[in-house]
C-alpha positions in Angstrom: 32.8 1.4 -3.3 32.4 4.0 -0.4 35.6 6.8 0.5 33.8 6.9 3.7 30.4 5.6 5.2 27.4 6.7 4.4 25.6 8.5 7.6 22.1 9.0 7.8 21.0 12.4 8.9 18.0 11.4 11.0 17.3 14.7 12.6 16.8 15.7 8.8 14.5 12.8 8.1 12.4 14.0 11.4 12.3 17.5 10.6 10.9 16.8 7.0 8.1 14.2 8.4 7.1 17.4 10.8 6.6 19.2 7.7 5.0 17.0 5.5 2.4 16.2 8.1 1.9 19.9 8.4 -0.1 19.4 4.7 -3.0 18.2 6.5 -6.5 18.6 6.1 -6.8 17.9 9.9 -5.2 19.3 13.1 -2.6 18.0 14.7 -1.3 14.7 15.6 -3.7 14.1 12.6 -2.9 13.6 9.2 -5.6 13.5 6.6 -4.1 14.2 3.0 -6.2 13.1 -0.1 -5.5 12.5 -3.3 -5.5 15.6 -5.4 -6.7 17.6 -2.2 -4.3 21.2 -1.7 -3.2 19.7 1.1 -2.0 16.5 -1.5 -0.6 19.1 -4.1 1.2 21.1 -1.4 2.9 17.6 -0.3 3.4 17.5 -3.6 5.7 20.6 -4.0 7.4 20.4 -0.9 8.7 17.1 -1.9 9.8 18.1 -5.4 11.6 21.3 -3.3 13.6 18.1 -1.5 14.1 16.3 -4.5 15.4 19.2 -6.7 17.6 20.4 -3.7 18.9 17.0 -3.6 20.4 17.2 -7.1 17.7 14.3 -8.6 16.0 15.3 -12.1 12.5 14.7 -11.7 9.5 13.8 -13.6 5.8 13.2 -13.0 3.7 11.4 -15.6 0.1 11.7 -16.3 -1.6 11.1 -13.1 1.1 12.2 -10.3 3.5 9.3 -10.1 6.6 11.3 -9.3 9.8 9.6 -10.2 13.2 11.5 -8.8 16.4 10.2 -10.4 20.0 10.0 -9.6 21.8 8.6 -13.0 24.6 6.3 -12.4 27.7 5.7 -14.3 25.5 3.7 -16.8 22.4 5.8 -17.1 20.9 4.0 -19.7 20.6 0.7 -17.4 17.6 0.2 -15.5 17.5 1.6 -12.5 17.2 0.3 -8.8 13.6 1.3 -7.6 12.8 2.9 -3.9 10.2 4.8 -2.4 6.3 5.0 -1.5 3.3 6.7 -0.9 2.5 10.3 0.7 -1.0 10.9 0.6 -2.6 9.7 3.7 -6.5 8.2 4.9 -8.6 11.3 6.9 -7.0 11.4 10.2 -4.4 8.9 10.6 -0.4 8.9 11.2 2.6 10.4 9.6 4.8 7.5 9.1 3.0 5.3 6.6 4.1 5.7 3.5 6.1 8.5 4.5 8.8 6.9 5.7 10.0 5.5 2.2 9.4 8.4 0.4 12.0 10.6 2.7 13.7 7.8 4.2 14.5 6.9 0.4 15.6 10.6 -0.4 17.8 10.3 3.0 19.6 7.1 1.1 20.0 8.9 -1.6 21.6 12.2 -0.1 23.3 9.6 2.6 25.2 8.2 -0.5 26.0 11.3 -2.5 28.0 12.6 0.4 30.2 9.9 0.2 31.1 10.0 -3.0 29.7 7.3 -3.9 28.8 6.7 -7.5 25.9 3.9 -8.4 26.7 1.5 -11.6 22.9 2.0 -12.6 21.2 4.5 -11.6 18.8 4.4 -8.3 15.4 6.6 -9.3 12.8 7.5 -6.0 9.1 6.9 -6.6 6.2 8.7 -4.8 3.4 6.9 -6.2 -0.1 8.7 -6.3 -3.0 7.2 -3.9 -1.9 4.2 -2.6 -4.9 4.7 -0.2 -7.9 4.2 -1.2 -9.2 7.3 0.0 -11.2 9.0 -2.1 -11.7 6.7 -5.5 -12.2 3.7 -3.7 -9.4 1.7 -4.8 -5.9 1.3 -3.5 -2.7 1.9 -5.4 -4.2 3.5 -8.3 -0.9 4.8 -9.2 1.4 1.4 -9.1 -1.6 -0.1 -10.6 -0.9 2.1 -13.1 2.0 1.9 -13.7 3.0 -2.0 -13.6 -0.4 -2.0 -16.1 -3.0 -3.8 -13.3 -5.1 -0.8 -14.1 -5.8 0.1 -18.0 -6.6 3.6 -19.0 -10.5 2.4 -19.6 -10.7 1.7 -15.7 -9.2 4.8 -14.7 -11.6 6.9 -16.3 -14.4 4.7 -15.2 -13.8 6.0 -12.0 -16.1 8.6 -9.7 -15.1 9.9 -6.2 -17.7 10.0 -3.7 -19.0 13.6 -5.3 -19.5 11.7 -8.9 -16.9 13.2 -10.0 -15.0 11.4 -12.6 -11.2 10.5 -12.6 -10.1 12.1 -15.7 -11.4 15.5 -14.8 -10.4 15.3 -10.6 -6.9 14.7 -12.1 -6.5 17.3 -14.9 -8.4 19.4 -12.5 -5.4 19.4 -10.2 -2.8 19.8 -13.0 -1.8 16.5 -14.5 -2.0 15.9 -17.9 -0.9 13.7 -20.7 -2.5 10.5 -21.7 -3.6 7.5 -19.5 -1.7 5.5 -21.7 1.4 6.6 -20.6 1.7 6.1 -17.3 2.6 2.3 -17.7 6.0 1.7 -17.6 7.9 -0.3 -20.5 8.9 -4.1 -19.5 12.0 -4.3 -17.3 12.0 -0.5 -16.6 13.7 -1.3 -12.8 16.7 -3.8 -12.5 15.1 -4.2 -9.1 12.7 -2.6 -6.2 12.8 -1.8 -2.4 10.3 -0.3 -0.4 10.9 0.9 3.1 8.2 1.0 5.2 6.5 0.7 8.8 5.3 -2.6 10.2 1.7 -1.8 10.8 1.7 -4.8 13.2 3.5 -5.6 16.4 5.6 -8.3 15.8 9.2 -6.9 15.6 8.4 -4.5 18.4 7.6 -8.0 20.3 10.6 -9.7 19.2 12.9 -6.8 19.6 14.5 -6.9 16.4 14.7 -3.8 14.3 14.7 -5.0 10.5 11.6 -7.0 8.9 12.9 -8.6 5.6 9.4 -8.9 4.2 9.2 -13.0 2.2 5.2 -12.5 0.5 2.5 -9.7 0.5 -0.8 -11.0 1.1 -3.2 -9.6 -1.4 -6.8 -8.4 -0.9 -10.5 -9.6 -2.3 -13.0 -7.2 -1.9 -16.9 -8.2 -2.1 -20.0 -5.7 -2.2 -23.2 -7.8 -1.0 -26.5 -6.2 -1.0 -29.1 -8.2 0.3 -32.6 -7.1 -0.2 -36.1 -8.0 2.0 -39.4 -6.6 2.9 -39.2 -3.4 5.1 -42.3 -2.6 7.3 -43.4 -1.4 10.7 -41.4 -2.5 13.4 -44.7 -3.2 15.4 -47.3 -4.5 12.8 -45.2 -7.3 11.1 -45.3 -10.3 13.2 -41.7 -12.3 13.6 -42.7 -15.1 11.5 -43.9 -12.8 8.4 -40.5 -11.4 8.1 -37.8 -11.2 5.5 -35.4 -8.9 7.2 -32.3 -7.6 5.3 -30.2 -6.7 8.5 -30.5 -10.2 10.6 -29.3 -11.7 6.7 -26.8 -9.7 7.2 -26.0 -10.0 10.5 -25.6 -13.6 9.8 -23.7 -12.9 6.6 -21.2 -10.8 9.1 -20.7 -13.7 11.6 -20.6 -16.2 8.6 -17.6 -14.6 6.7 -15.4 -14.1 10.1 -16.4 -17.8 10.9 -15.0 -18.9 7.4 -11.9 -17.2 7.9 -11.0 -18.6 11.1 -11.4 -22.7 9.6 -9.4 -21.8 6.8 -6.5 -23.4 8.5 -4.2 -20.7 8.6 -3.4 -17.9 10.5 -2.1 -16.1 7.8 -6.0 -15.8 6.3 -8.1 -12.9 7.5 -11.9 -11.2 6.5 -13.2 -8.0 7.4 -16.6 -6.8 7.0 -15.7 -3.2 7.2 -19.2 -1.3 5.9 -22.4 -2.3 6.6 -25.3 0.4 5.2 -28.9 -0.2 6.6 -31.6 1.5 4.8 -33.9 2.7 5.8 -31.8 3.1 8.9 -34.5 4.3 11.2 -35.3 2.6 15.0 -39.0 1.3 14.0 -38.5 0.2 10.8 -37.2 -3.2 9.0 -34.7 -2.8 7.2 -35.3 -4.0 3.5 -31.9 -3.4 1.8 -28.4 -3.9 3.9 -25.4 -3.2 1.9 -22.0 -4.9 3.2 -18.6 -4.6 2.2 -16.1 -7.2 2.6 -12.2 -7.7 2.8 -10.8 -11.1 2.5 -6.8 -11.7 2.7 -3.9 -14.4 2.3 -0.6 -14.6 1.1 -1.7 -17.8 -0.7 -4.0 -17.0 -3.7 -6.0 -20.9 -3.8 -6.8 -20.5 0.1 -8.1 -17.1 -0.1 -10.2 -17.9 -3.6 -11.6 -21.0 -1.5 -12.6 -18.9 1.7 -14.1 -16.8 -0.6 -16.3 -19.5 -2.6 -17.0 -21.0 1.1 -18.8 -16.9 1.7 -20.5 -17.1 -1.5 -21.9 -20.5 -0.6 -23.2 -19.6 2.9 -24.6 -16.1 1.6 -26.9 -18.3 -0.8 -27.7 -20.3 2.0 -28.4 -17.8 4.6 -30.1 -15.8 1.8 -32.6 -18.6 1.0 -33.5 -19.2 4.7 -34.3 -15.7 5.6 -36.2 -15.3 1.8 -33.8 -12.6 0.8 -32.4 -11.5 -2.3 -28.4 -11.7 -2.4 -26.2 -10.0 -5.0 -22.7 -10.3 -4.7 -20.1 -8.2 -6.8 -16.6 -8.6 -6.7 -14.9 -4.9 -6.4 -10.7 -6.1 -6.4 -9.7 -9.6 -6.4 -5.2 -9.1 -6.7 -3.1 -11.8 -6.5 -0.3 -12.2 -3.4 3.0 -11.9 -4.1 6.1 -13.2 -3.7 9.8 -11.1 -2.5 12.3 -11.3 -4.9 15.5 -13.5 -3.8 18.2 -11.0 -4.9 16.8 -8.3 -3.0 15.9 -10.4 0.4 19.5 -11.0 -0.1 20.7 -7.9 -0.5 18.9 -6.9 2.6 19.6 -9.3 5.2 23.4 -8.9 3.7 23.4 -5.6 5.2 21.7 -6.4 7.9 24.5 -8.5 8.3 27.4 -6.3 7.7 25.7 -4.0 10.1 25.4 -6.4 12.7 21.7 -6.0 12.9 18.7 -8.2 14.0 16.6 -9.2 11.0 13.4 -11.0 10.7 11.6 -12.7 7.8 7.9 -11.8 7.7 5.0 -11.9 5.7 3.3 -8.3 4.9 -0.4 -8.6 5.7 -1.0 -4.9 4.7 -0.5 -4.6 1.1 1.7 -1.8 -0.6 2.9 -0.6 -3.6 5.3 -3.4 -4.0 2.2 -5.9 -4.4 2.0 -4.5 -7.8 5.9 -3.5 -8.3 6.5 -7.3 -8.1 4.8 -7.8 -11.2 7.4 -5.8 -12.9 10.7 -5.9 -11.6 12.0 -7.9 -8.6 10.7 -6.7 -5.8 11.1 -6.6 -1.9 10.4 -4.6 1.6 11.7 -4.1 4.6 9.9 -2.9 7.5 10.7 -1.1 10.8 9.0 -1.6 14.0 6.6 1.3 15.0 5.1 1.3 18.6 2.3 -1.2 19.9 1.5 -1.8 16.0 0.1 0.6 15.4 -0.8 2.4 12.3 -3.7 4.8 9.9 -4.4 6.4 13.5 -3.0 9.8 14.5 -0.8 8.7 17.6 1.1 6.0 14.9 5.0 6.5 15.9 8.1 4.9 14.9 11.1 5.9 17.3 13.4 8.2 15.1 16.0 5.3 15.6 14.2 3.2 14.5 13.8 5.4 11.0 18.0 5.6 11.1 18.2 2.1 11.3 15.9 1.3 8.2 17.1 4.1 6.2 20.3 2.7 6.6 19.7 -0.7 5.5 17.9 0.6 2.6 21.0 2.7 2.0 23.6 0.1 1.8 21.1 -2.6 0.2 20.3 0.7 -2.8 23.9 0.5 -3.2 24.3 -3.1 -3.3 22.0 -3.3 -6.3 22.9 -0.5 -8.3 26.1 -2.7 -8.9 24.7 -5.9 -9.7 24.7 -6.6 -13.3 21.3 -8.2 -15.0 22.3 -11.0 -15.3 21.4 -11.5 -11.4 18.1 -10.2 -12.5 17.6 -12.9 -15.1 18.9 -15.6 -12.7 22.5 -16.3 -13.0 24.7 -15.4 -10.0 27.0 -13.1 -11.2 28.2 -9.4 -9.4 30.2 -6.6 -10.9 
């Protein structure tokens, strides 16, 4: 298939991450860049500069999702997916996300300088706010797209100013109707995303490729529980109905849950805790918490989370507080793909290269990829685990390695017919 090998140009790849993180809303090491922000739009353009240069046609639909395509000797086939996200929390890293967007485009170029010519063709996505930033819900736009998120939910959303959705978006240049941003059935043949661990465990292990087997999926709860507030000094101990110690217990309750669910792979964050009214000599009579509960097993995680609803009622009616619990996400996990874990540990193989299987605790893009098309990840280490703080880092051969994995594995798919794809094992 190739006239020669493909090379990565990794001092390429490096000089365009430098760039993109220059699009920041903070200084540097920082990188803050939120959705429909300048700094997001300038990201924006630069990478549609790289895309264009590269040759690809490219298209955005109605809320950003940019799609970059390089048509194969069958363009009407569906394509082999890659890419990810750009737009970035306030100041964090310049790897996540990043990474698969240019690391994709480097496959892409890596391949054309070959000579090589794809069966299908092999399109580059950079979806829109996989962070959940500033609307307050990840992967708006592979939610989108894979139809997880209907038009009607979209434009019931406000960012923190109350602004809504619709407007925030035409507002920064992207029209069209909601309707159109989900993609028809069996639009990609297949889909790889290349990404950075977050997490230390092929940095510990020394091997350089994750091949990435599930993606645990998140639950998120809102729980306001609501007392009596009064002086700090006039209400004895035993007249009290204190929001914050509820909560407090609440806190302790939903980390203790997590840790008897009888796996590891099962964790539960309580990442927000408002107190109001939030002054020194004062109960607090309303404590609003937000909670995060994970698993790559969708029973488990529904249990650990009836096992929190159950001891919020119970620590509710001992401290004579009133509980309300709303659910704000509850996604399923998903599963790899086998035809693309294949592809990628066959490369991995062919390049005489280390590779891992792992489960993605993070969740990505691909969670909501997988419920269109096969699907699969591989990650690269990045140093002490690190990630969504400014001094994230993944050594630039590290980058080279997984760009070229994902190039060779790119090119493995676009020549697998669909009958793969349907199950049969059959190759051009």
């Amino acid at each position: 298939m190739f006239t020669a090998l493909p090379k990565v140009d990794i001092d390429r790849i490096m000089a365009e991450l430098d760039r993109l993180a220059s699009k920041s809303a903070a200084p540097p090491p920082a990188v803050t860049r939120v959705l429909y922000t300048d700094q997001d739009l300038e990201a924006r353009a630069y990478l549609k500069e790289l895309f264009a240069d590269a040759g690809l046609s490219i298209r955005e639909d109605a809320i950003g999702n940019t799609f970059a395509r390089w048509d194969g000797l069958e363009p009407e086939l569906a394509p082999v997916g890659t890419g990810s996200h750009t737009d970035a929390i306030p100041h964090s890293g310049r790897y996540d996300g990043t990474v698969g967007v240019l690391g994709g485009l480097e496959a892409i170029r890596a391949l054309r300088r070959t000579g090589f010519q794809p069966f299908r063709p092999i399109e580059l996505v950079m979806f829109t706010s996989e962070e959940p930033t500033r609307f307050g819900i990840g992967c708006l736009g592979s939610r989108a797209i894979s139809g997880s998120m209907p038009p009607e939910s979209l434009v019931a959303l406000r960012d923190a100013d109350g602004r809504p959705f619709d407007a925030v978006r035409r507002a920064a240049g992207f029209q069209g109707e909601l309707a159109s941003v989900k993609l028809p059935a069996r639009y990609f043949a297949a889909f790889v995303e290349l990404h950075i661990e977050q997490g230390p465990l092929l940095e510990r292990a020394g091997v350089p490729i994750g091949v990435v087997t599930a993606i645990a999926a998140p639950a998120a709860l809102c729980v306001t529980l609501t007392g009596e507030g009064g002086h700090a000094g006039a209400v004895l101990m035993l007249d009290r109905k204190d929001a914050l110690c509820a909560a407090a217990e609440t806190v302790l309750a939903v980390e203790t849950t997590a840790r008897s669910s009888g796996s590891t792979d099962t964790v539960a964050t309580t990442g927000v805790c408002r107190v109001h009214p939030g002054a020194i000599n004062s109960i607090a009579d309303r404590v609003t918490l937000e909670i995060d509960v994970r698993d790559i097993e969708l029973a488990r995680r529904d249990r650990v989370l009836a096992a929190i609803h159950a001891a919020i009622e119970a620590i509710a009616a001992k401290r004579q507080v009133e509980a309300v619990v709303h659910c704000l996400t509850s996604d399923p996990p998903a599963c790899t793909a086998a035809i693309v874990v294949e592809a990628i540990e066959c490369t991995c193989g062919k390049l005489g290269l280390k590779s891992l299987r792992m489960k993605s605790r993070a969740y990505h893009d691909s969670l909501f990829m997988a419920r269109i098309a096969p699907t699969g990840m591989l990650f690269i280490p990045c140093r002490g685990g690190i990630s969504h703080r400014p001094d994230e880092y993944s050594e630039p051969e590290a980058i080279a390695r997984g760009v070229e994995v994902l190039t060779f594995a790119l090119a493995k798919l676009s020549y697998t017919d669909d009958r793969v794809f349907d199950g049969a094992a059959h190759a051009r």
